[in-house]
C-alpha positions in Angstrom: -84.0 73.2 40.3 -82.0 74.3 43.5 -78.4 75.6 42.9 -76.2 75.1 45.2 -73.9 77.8 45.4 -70.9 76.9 47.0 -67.3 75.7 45.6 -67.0 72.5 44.8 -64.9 70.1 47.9 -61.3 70.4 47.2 -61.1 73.2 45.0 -61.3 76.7 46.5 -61.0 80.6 45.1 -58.2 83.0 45.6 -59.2 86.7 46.0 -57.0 89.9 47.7 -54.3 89.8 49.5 -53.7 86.1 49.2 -54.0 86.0 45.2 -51.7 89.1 45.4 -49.5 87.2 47.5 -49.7 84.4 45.2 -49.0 86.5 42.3 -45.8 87.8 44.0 -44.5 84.4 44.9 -44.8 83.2 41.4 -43.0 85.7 39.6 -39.9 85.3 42.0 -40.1 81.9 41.2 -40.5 82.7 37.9 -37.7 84.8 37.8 -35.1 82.4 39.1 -36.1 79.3 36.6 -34.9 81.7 34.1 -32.0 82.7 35.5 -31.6 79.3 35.9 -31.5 79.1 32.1 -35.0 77.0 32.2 -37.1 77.8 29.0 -41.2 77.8 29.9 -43.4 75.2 28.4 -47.4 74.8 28.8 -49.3 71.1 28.5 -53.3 70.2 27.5 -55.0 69.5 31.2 -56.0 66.6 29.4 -54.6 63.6 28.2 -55.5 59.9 27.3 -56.2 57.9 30.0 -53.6 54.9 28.5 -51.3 57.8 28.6 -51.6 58.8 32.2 -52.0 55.2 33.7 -49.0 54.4 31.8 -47.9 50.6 31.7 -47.2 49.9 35.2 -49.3 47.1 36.3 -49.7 48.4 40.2 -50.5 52.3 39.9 -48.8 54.5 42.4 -51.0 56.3 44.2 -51.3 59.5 42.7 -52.3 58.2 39.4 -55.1 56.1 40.5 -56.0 59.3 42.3 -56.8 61.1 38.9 -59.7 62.4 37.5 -61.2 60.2 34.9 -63.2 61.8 31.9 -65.0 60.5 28.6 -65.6 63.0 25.4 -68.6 62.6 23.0 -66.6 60.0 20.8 -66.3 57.7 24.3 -62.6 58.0 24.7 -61.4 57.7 27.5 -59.2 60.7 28.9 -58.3 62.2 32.9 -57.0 65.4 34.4 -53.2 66.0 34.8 -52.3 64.9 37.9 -49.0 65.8 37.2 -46.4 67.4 34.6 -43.3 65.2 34.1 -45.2 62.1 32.6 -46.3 64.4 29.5 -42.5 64.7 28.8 -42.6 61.2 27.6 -45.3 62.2 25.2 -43.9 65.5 24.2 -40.0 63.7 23.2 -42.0 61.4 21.5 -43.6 63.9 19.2 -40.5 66.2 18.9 -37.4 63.4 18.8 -34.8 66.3 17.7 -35.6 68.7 20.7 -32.0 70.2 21.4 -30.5 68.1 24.6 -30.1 69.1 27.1 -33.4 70.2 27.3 -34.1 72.8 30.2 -37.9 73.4 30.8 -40.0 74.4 33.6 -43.3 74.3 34.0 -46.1 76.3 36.6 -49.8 75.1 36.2 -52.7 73.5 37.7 -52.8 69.4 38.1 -55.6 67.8 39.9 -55.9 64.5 41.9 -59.6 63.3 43.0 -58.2 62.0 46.5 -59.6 63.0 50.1 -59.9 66.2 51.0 -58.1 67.7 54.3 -56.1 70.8 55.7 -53.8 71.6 53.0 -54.8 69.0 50.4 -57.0 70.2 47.9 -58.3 68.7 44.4 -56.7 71.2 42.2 -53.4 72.8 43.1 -50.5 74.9 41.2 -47.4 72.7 40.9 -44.0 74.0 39.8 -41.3 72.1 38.2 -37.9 72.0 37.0 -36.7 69.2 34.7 -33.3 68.6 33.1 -33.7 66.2 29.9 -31.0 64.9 28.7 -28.4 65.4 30.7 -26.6 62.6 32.9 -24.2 64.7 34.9 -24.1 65.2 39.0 -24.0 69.0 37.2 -27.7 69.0 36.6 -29.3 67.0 39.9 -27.4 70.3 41.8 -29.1 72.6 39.6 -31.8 71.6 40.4 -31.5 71.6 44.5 -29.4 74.9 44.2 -32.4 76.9 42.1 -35.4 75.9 45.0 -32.7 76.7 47.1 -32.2 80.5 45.9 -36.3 80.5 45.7 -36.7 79.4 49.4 -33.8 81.8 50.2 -35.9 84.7 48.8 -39.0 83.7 49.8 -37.2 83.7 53.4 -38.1 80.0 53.8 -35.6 77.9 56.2 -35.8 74.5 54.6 -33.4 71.4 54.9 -32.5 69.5 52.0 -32.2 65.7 52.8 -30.7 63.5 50.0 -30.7 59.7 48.9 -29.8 57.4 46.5 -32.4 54.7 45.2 -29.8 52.5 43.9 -28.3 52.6 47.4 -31.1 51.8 49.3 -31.6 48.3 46.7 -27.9 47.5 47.2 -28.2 47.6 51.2 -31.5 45.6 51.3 -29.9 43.2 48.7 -26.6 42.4 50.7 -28.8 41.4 53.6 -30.7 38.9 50.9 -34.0 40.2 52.0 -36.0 39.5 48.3 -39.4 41.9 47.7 -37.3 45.0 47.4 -40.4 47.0 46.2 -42.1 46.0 49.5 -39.3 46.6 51.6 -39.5 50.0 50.4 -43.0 50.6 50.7 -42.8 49.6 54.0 -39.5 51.6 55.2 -41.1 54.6 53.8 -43.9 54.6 56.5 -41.2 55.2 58.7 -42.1 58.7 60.0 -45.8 57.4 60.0 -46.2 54.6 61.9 -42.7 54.2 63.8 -39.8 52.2 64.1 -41.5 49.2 65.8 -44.6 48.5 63.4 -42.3 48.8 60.7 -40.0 46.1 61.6 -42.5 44.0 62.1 -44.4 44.8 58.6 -41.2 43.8 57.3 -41.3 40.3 59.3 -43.6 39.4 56.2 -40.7 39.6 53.8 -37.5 39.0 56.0 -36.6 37.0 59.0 -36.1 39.0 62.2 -32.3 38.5 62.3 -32.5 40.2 58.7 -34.3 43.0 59.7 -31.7 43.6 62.8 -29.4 43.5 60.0 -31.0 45.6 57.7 -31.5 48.8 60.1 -28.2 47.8 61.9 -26.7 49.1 58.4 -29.1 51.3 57.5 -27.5 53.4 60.5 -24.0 53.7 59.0 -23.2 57.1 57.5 -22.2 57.8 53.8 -18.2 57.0 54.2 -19.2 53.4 55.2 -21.2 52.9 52.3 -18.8 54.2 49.7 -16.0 52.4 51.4 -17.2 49.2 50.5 -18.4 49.8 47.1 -22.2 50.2 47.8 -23.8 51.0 44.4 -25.0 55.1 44.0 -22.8 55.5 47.4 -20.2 58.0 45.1 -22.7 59.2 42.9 -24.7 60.5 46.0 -21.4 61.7 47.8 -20.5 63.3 44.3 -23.9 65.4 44.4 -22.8 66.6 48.1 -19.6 68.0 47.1 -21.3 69.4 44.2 -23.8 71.0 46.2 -21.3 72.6 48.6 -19.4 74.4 45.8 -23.5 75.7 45.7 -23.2 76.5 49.0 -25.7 74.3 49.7 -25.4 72.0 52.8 -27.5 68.5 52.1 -28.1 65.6 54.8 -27.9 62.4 54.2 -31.2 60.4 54.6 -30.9 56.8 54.1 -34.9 56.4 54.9 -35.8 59.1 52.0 -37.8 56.8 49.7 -40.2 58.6 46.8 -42.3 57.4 44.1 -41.0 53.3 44.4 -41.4 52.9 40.6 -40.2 55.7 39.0 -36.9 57.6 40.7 -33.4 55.9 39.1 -30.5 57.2 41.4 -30.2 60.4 43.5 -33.6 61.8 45.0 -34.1 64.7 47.1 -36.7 66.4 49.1 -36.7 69.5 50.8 -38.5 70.5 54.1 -38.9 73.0 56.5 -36.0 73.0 58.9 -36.6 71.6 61.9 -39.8 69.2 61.0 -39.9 66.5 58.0 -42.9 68.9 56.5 -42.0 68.6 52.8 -41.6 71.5 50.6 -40.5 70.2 47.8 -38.8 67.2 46.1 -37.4 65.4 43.5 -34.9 63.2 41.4 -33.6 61.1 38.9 -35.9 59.4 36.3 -33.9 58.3 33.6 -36.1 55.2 32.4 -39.0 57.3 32.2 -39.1 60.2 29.3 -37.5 57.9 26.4 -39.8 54.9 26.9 -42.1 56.4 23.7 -38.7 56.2 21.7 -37.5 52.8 23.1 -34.4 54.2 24.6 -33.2 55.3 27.9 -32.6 59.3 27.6 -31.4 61.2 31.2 -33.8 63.2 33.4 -33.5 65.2 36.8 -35.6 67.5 38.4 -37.7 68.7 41.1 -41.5 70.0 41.8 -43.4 71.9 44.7 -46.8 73.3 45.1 -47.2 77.1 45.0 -49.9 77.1 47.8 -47.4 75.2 50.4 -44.9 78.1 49.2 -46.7 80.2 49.4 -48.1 79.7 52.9 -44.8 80.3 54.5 -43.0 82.5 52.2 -42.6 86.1 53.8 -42.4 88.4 50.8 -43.4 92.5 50.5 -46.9 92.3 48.9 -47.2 95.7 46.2 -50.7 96.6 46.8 -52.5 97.2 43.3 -53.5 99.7 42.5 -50.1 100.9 43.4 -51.7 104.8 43.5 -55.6 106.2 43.5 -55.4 109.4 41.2 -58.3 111.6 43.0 -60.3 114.0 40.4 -61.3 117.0 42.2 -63.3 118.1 39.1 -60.4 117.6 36.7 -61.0 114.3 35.1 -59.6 115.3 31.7 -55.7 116.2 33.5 -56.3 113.1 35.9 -57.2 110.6 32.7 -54.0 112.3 31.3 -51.9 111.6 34.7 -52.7 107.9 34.3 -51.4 107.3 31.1 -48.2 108.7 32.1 -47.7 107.2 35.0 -48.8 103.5 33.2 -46.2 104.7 30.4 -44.2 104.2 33.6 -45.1 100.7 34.7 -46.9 102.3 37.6 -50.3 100.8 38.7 -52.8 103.6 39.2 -56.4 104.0 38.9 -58.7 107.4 38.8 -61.5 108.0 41.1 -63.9 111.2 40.7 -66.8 112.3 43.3 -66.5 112.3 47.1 -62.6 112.1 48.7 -64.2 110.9 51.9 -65.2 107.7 50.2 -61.9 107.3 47.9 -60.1 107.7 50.7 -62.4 104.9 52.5 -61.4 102.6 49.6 -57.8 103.1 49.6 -57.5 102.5 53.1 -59.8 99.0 52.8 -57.1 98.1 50.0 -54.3 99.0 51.6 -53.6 101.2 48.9 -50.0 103.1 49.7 -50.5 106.2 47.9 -53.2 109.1 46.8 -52.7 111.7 44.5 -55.3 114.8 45.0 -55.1 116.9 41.5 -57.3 119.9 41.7 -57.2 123.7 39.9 -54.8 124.6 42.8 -52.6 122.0 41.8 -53.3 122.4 37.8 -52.2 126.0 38.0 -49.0 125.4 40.4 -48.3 122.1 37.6 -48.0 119.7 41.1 -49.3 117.2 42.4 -50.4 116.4 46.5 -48.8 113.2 47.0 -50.5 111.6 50.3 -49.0 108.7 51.8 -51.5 106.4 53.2 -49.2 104.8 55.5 -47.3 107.7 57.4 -50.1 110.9 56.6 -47.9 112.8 55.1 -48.8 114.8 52.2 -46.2 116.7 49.8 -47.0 118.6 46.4 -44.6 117.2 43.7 -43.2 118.0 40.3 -43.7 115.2 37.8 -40.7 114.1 37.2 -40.3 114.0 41.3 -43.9 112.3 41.6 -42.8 109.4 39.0 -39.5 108.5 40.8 -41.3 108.9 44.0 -44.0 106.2 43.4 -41.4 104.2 41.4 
């Protein structure tokens, strides 16, 4: 039988410098859900398939994207394609979970769409979520901890904000009915253009309506909360809240997301300048409590680590950090390596030809070489090369350590 040895479409391997890159770009965003006070939580890649679809009659398009399995007893099961609909699960199965309840999550979902630049079948999503927690307070925290990731990762991004109880007050006080439609077809907006949609919505609305509807669409915030539009304050409340973040938000009346599933505020962040999303996100408060037949609060906010990734503009640490070179001392340089690991420092040992570790280092783009041979033994330093500059320096120990550190 022929093997065909290739990945399979829509998945694909990650191998130095990008998976160092990767690696880098994780931990900062890592580091900043905990500083964030968010506590790290890890899900089964599969679930039951009654789980997953949920009990929705028209599936959103993401989870009639996922991958459908069966074990050996026939049940049937799918991929993640996602992480915030195992919450509902997980409150289920542990009711007295302190609230709120701060969790983040990084991991690999998959969705068995099409294939195309940038969209894959398996990706690494990260999320924030907020459970239990109904305040403006939380919908910040989550906009101002992508924000201090993007800042780091030296991302210029734009945060554009909405209400979804707005957006059903406006198109009710025209008395357009089909608000679910309405929406589906406003939110091909940046798609298709003004003109296609306003006829689309000739289907559900006559054209003195639509006229209406975008007429008032095209007031700003203070008009809305002026005359009482429902989840007007609430969104102007998140504003002011974000600015005490130092965040600056824009106001985006046509900012839709997932139709059947975001309660009040949502968010989505881009790169500035373009509407290419980096992130997004919202409130979901009918969603996690439906397994305990009560409403419980939700915020928060997800983004793939490969889009992040792509733009972020971070220092990659080459590993090794150091090549120890043995000139025919391989007992002191074995002992050098433990000290400097006792150190946190990333170091490897390499006997035989310098020509050819040298060779390696460079190919890596390894900073640093150590040479230890008897000269060095006897005079207890060590020749330090930098592989960037060329220069070379014979060290102390304690030098050497705070040096590569």
């Amino acid at each position: 039988m022929k093997i065909e040895i290739d990945t399979v479409k829509g998945f694909q391997d990650f191998l130095p410098p990008e998976s160092l890159k990767r690696a880098e770009v994780k931990r900062i965003i890592e580091k900043w859900f905990k500083l964030y006070g968010f506590m790290p939580i890890e899900t089964p890649f599969i679930e039951f398939d009654e789980l997953i679809r949920g009990d929705s009659i028209q599936e959103d398009e993401a989870v009639s994207d996922r991958f459908k399995l069966k074990d050996r007893a026939g049940r049937n099961l799918g991929l993640r394609y996602e992480f915030t609909f195992q919450l509902a699960r997980i409150l289920r199965q542990n009711p007295n979970l302190k609230m709120p309840f701060k969790r983040y999550q990084i991991g690999e979902v998959f969705r068995d769409e099409p294939t195309g630049a940038g969209r894959f079948r398996q990706f690494t999503q990260c999320d924030v979520d907020i459970i239990g927690e109904n305040s403006i307070d939380a919908d910040a925290e989550c906009l101002s901890v992508v924000s201090e990731i993007l800042k780091e990762l030296k991302i210029n991004c734009e945060i554009r904000i909405n209400n979804r109880r707005l957006l059903s007050s406006i198109i009710d006080s025209v008395q357009i009915t089909g608000r679910l439609d309405v929406m589906r077809e406003l939110d091909k907006l940046d798609k298709i253009g003004e003109d296609i949609v306003k006829l689309n919505l000739k289907k559900y609305a006559d054209a003195n309506q639509v006229v209406t509807l975008f007429k008032l669409m095209a007031k700003p915030l203070e008009f809305f909360i002026e005359n009482a539009f429902d989840g007007a304050k609430e969104l102007n409340e998140l504003m002011l809240r974000c600015a005490k973040y130092g965040i600056r938000t824009k106001f985006d009346v046509f900012m839709i997301r997932g139709l059947g599933y975001y309660t009040g505020n949502v968010f989505e962040v881009s790169v500035q300048g373009s509407k290419s999303s980096i992130a997004g996100g919202g409130r979901f408060d009918k969603s996690v409590g439906k397994f305990l037949n009560r409403e419980i609060p939700a915020v928060g906010i997800s983004f793939g680590l490969e889009r992040v990734t792509e733009l972020a503009n971070v220092k990659v640490n080459s590993i090794p950090k150091v090549i120890i070179i043995s000139l025919e001392q391989d007992r002191e340089a074995i002992k050098l390596s433990k000290l400097l690991r006792k150190e946190d420092i990333s170091c490897m040992v390499m006997s035989g030809k310098v020509g050819k570790a040298l060779e390696y280092a460079n190919s890596l783009n390894i900073e640093y070489v150590i040479f230890l041979g008897k000269d060095e033994i006897e005079k207890k330093k060590f020749k330090l090369k930098n592989m960037l500059s060329g220069d070379e320096r014979l060290l102390g120990e304690k030098v050497l350590i705070r040096e590569l550190k």
